[in-house]
C-alpha positions as CSV (number, residue, x, y, z in Angstrom):
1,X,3.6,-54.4,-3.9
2,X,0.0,-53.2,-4.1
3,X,0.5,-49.2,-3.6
4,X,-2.0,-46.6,-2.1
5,X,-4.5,-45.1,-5.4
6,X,-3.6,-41.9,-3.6
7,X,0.0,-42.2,-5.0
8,X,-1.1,-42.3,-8.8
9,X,-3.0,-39.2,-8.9
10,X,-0.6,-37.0,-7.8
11,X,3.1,-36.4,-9.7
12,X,6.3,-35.5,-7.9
13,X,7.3,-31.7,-7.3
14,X,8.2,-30.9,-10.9
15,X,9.9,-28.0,-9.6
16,X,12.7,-30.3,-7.0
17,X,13.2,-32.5,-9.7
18,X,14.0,-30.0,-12.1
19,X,16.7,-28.6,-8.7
20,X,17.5,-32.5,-8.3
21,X,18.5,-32.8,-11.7
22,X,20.5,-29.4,-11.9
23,X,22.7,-30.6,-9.0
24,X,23.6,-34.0,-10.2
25,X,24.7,-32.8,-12.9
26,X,26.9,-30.5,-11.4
27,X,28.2,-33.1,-9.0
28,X,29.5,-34.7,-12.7
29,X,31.4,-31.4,-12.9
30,X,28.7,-30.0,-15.7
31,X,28.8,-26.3,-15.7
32,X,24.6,-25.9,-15.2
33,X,23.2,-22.7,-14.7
34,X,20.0,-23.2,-12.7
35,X,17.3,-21.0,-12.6
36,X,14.6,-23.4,-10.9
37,X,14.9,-23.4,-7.2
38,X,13.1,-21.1,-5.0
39,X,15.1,-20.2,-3.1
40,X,17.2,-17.2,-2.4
41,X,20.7,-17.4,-3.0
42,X,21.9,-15.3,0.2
43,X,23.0,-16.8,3.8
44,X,20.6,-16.8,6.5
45,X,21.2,-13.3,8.3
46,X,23.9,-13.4,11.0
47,X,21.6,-12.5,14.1
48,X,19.3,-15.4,13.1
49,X,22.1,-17.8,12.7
50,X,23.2,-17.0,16.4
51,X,19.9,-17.3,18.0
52,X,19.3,-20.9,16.8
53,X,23.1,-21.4,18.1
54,X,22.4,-20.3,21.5
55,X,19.1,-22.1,21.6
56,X,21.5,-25.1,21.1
57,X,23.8,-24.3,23.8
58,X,20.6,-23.5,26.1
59,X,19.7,-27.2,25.4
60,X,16.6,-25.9,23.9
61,X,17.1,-29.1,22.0
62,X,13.5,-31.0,22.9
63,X,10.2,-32.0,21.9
64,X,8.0,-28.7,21.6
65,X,4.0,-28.0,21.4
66,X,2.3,-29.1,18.4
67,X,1.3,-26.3,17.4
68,X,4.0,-24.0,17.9
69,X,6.0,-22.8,20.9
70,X,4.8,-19.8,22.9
71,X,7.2,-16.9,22.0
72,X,7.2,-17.8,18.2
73,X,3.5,-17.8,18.4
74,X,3.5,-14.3,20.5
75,X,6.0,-13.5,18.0
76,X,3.6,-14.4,14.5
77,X,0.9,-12.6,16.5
78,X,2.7,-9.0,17.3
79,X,4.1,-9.6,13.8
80,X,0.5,-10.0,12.1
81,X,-0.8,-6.8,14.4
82,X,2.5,-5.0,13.4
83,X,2.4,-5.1,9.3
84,X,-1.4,-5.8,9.1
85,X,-3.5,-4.5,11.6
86,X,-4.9,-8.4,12.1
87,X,-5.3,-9.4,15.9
88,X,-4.6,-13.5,16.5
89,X,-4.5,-15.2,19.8
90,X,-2.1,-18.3,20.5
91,X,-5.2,-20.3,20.0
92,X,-5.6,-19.0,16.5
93,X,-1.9,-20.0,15.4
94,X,-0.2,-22.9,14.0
95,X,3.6,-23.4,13.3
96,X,4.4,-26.3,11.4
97,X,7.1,-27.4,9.1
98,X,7.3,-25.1,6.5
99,X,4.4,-23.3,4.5
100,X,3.9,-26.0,2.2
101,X,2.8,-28.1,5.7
102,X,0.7,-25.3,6.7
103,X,-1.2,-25.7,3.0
104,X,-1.3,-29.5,3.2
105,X,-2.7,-29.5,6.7
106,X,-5.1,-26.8,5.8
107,X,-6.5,-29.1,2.7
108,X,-7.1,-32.5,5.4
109,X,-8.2,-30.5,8.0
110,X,-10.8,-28.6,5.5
111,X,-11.2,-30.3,2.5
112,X,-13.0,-34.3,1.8
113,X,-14.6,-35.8,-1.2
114,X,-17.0,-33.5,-3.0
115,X,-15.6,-30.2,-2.5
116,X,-14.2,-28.0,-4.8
117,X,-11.4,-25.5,-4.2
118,X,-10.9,-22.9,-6.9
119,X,-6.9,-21.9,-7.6
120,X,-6.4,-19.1,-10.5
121,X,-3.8,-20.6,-12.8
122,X,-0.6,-20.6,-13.6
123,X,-0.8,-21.9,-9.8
124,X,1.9,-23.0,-7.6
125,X,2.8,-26.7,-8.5
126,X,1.5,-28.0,-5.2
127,X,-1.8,-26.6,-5.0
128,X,-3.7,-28.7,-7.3
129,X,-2.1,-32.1,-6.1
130,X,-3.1,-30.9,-1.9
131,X,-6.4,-30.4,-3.0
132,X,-6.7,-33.8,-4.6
133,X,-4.8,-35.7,-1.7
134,X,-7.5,-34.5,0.3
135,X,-10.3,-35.6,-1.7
136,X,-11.2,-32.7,-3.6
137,X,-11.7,-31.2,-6.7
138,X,-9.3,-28.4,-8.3
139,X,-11.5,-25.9,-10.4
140,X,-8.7,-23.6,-12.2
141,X,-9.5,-20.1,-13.5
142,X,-7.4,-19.5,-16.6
143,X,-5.0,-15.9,-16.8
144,X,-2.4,-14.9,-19.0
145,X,-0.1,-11.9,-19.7
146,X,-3.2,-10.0,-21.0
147,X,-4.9,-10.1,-17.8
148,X,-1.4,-9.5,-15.7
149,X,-1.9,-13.5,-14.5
150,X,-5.1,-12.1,-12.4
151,X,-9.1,-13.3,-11.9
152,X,-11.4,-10.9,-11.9
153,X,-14.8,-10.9,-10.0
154,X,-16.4,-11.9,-12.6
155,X,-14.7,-15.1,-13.3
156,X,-14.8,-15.8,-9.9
157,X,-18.3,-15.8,-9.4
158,X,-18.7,-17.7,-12.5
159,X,-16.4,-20.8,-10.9
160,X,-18.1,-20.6,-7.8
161,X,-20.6,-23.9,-7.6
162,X,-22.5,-25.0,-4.3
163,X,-19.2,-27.3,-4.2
164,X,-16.8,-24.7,-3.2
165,X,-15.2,-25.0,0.0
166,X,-12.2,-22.8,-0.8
167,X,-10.1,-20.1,-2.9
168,X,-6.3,-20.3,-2.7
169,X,-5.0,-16.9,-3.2
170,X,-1.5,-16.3,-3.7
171,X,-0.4,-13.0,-3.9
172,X,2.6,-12.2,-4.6
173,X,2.5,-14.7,-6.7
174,X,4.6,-18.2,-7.9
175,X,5.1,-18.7,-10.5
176,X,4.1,-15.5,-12.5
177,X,5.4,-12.8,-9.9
178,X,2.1,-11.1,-10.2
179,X,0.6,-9.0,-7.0
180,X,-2.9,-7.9,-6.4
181,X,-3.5,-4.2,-5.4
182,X,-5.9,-3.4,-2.9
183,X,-8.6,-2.2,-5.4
184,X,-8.2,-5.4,-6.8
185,X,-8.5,-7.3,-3.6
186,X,-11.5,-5.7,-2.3
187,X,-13.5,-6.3,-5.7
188,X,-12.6,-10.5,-5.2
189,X,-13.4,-10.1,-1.5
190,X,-17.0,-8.6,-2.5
191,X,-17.4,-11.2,-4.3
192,X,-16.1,-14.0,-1.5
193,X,-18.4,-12.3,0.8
194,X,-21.4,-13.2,-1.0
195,X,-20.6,-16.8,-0.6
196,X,-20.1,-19.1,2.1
197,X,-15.8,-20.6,1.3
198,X,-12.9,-20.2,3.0
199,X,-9.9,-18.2,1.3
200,X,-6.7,-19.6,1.8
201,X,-4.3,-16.5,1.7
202,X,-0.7,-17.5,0.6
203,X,1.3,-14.5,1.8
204,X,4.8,-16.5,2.2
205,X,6.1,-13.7,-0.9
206,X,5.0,-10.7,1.3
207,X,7.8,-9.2,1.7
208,X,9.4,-9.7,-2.0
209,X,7.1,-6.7,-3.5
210,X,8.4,-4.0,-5.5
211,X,8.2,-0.9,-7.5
212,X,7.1,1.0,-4.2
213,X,4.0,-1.6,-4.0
214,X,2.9,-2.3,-0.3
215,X,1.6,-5.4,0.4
216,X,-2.0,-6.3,1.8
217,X,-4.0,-9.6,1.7
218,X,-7.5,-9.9,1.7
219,X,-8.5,-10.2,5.6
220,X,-6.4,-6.7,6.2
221,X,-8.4,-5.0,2.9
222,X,-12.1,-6.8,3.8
223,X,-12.3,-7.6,7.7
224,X,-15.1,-8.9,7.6
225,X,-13.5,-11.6,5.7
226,X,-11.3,-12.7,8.4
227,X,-13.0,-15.2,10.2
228,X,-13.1,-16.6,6.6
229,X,-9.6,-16.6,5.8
230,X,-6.8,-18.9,6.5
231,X,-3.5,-17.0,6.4
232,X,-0.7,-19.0,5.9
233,X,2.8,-17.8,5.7
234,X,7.1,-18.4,7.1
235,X,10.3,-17.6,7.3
236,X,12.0,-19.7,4.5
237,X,11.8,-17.3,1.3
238,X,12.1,-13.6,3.6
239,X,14.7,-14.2,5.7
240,X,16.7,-17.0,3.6
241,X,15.5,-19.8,5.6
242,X,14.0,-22.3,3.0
243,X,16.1,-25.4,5.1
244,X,15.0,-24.3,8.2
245,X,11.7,-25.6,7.7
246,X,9.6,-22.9,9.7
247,X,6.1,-22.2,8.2
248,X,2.6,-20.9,10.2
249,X,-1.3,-20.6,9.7
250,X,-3.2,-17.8,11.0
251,X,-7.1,-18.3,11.0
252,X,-10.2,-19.0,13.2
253,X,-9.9,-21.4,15.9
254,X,-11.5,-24.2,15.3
255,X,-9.9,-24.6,12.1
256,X,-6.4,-24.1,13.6
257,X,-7.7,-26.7,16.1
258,X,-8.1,-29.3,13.8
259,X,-5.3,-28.6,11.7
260,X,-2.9,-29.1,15.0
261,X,-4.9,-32.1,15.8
262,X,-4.0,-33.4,12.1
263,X,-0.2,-32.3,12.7
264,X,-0.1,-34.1,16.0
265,X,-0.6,-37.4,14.4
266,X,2.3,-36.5,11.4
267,X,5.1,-34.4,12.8
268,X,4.3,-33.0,15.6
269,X,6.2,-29.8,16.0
270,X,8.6,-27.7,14.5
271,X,12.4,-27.6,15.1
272,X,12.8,-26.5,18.2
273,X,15.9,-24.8,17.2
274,X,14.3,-23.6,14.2
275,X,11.6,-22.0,16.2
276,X,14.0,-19.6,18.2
277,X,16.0,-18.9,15.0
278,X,12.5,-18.1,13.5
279,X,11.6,-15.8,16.7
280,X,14.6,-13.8,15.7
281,X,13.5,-13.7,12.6
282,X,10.3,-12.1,12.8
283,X,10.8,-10.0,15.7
284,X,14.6,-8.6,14.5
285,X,16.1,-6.5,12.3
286,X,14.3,-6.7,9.2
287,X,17.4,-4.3,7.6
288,X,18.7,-7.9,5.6
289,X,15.2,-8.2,4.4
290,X,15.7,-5.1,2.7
291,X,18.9,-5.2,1.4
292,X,18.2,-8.8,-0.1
293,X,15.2,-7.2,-2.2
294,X,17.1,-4.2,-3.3
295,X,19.0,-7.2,-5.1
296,X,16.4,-8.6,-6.7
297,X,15.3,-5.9,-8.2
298,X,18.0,-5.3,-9.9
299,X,18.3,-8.8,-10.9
300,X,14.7,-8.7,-12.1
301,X,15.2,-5.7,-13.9
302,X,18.2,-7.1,-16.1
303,X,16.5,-10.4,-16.9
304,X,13.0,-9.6,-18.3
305,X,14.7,-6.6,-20.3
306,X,17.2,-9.5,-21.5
307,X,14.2,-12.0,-21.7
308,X,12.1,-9.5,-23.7
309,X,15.2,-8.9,-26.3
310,X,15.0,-11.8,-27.3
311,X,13.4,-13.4,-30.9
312,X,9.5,-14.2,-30.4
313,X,10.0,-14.1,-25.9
314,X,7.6,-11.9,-23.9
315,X,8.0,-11.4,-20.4
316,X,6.1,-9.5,-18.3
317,X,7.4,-7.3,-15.4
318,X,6.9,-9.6,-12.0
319,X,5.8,-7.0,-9.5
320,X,6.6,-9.6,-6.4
321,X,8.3,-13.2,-5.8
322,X,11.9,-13.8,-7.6
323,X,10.6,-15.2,-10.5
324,X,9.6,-14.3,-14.4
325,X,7.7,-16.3,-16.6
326,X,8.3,-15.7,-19.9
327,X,6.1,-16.9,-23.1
328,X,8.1,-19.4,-24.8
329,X,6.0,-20.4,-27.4
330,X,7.4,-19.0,-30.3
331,X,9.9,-20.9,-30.5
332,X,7.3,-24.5,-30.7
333,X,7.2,-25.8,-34.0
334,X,10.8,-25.5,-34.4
335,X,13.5,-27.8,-34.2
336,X,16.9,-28.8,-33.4
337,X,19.0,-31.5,-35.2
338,X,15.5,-32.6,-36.6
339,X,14.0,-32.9,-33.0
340,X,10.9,-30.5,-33.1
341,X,10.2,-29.1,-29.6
342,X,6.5,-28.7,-29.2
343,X,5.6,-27.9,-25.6
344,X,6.8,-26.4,-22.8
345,X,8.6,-29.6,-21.3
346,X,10.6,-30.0,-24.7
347,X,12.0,-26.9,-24.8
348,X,13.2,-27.4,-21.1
349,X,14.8,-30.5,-22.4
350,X,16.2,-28.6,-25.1
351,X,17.7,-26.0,-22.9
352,X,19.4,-28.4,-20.3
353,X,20.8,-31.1,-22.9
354,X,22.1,-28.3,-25.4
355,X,22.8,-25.5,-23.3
356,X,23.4,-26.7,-19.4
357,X,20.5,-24.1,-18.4
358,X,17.6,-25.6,-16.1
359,X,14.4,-23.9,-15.8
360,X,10.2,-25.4,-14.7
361,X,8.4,-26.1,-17.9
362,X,5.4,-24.1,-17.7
363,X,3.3,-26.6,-18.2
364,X,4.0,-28.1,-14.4
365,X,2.5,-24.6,-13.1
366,X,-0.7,-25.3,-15.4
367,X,0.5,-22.6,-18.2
368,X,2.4,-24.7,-21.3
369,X,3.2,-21.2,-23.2
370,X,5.5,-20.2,-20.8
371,X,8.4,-21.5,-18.0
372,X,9.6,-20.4,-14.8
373,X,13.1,-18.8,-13.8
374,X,13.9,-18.0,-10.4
375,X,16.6,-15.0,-9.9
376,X,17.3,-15.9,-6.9
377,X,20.7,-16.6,-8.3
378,X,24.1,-14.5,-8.6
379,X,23.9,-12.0,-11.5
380,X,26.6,-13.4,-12.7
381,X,25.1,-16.8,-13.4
382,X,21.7,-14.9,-15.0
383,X,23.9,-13.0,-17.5
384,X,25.6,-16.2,-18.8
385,X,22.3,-18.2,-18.5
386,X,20.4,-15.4,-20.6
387,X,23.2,-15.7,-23.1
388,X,22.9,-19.7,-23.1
389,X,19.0,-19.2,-23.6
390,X,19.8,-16.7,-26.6
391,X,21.6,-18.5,-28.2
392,X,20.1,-21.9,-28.0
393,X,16.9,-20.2,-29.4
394,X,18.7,-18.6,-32.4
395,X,20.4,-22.0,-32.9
396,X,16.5,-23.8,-33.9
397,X,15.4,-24.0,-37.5
């Protein structure tokens, strides 16, 4: 069978496999600790649950719009007014299925041979390979724990060609846990508005931000950006929907135009059910929220101070997300029953064959010193994982 070039230049989700492979394992009744999903570990809240169970006694069970039904559109809209002082109509909404659809359907309706989109790395895993389904070219601006995983304005400018259709800006962000503040916002927006790009905002994290940090994104700091920017955001990591599959795109409308047009000949809408459950989402109580990030702080706290006890690991504080992404590197060069583990992927090997711990290599999130854990997982399971992770790095040569 003669395959599509397409499917060659682009590599799995590195980050579902490493899930995938947790799980079977499991299912062979090996005691795994997992630390790679992104997901959080709670139950969707009650009130949620029972909105998308009346929906289904309703019959609310049918075909919807393409681009989103009414109320969860009025619903994004009084929500994006709400937290951020932005003002959408229905025509400048899209609801598709799941965030990661929102950025894919951004990068076909937007993007085509030629153009370049810039993404600051480490990056989320699916950025680069969107960009280069759709034609384009990724341009990466390197950061590391010296720069707290930001650009600056000056590296910014200095990627931007006469190619550059786009920015992807995710704040908070995956995998580093990194946020922007608004000084820091306005400086990269000075320099966006200088050009002529589009800046896709990944806000799906907005919500997981602490240390009293309050989020903004870059239309709410710069309006004069916002017929620029592309706002894409959902329900799956806030409210502890990842299955439901509800995700959205706020932006001008002829680009939301285009990207519905591009939807209706792929899914076509949402869940219907989904979209209730996600009306209830948005528009309710917002007190789980709050308790659910209480948690992870706590959980964040105890894993980078264990992380950072270790020999030769550095992890910096995440300010946002559920994640930490710890340097590694230390520890390549090293070996284990003559095995020397020399990247990134090999000592994610190491840690799952010797230990029964799963985390990303770094490397899949373009940053080969480091990997990702999510705690998004009991505290229970982090202490014994950090005690697995301690030990297996004590245990190389």
């Amino acid at each position: 069978m003669k395959l599509a070039d397409r499917v060659n230049r682009i590599k799995p989700s590195p980050t579902l496999a490493i899930d995938a492979k947790a799980k079977a394992l499991r299912a062979q009744g090996v005691d795994v600790i997992g630390f790679g999903a992104g997901e959080p570990d709670f139950d969707t809240p009650v009130a949620i649950r029972e909105a998308a169970k009346n929906a289904i006694d309703a019959g609310f069970t049918r075909y919807m719009p393409v681009g989103g039904s009414e109320d969860l559109k009025d619903a994004i809209i009084a929500k994006m007014k709400r937290d951020h002082g932005l003002e959408y109509t229905r025509e400048e909404v899209c609801v598709s299925c799941g965030a990661k659809h929102s950025l894919y359907n951004i990068s076909q309706a937007l993007i085509q041979a030629g153009d370049e989109v810039i993404i600051p790395a480490p990056y989320w895993v699916s950025y680069p390979d969107q960009v280069v389904l759709a034609g384009g070219t990724p341009v990466f601006i390197e950061t590391d724990e010296k720069s707290v995983f930001k650009i600056t304005p000056e590296q910014l400018e200095k990627a931007i060609t006469p190619r550059t259709k786009a920015l992807i800006l995710n704040s908070p962000c995956n995998p580093t846990g990194t946020s922007y503040t608004v000084e820091e916002l306005r400086a990269i927006g000075q320099v966006c508005l200088k050009y002529d790009f589009m800046i896709i905002s990944d806000d799906i994290y907005e919500r997981l931000i602490y240390d009293g940090l309050v989020f903004k994104n870059i239309a709410q700091v710069l309006p004069e950006l916002k017929p620029r920017v592309a706002v894409v955001n959902g329900v799956s990591k806030t409210y502890a929907m990842t299955g439901w599959r509800i995700g959205y795109v706020c932006a001008d409308k002829e680009l939301i135009a285009a990207i519905t047009k591009m939807q209706s000949q792929s899914t076509s809408s949402a869940s219907s059910v989904a979209q209730k459950a996600a009306v209830e989402a948005i528009s309710g109580s917002q007190e789980p929220v709050a308790d659910m990030v209480k948690e992870f702080e706590k959980r964040r706290a105890y894993i980078v101070s264990r992380l950072n006890a270790m020999p030769g690991v550095t992890c910096f504080t995440s300010t946002g997300a559920f994640y930490v992404f710890p340097n590694f590197s230390s520890v390549y060069g090293k070996s284990f029953n003559g095995k020397v583990i020399s990247n990134s992927t090999e000592f994610a090997d190491y840690l799952l064959e010797e230990v029964r711990v799963a985390l990303v290599p770094g490397v899949a999130f373009g940053g080969d010193k480091y990997a990702r854990l999510s705690y998004a997982v009991s505290m229970e399971n982090i202490a014994e994982g950090m005690d697995r992770i301690e030990e297996a790095i004590k245990n190389l040569q």
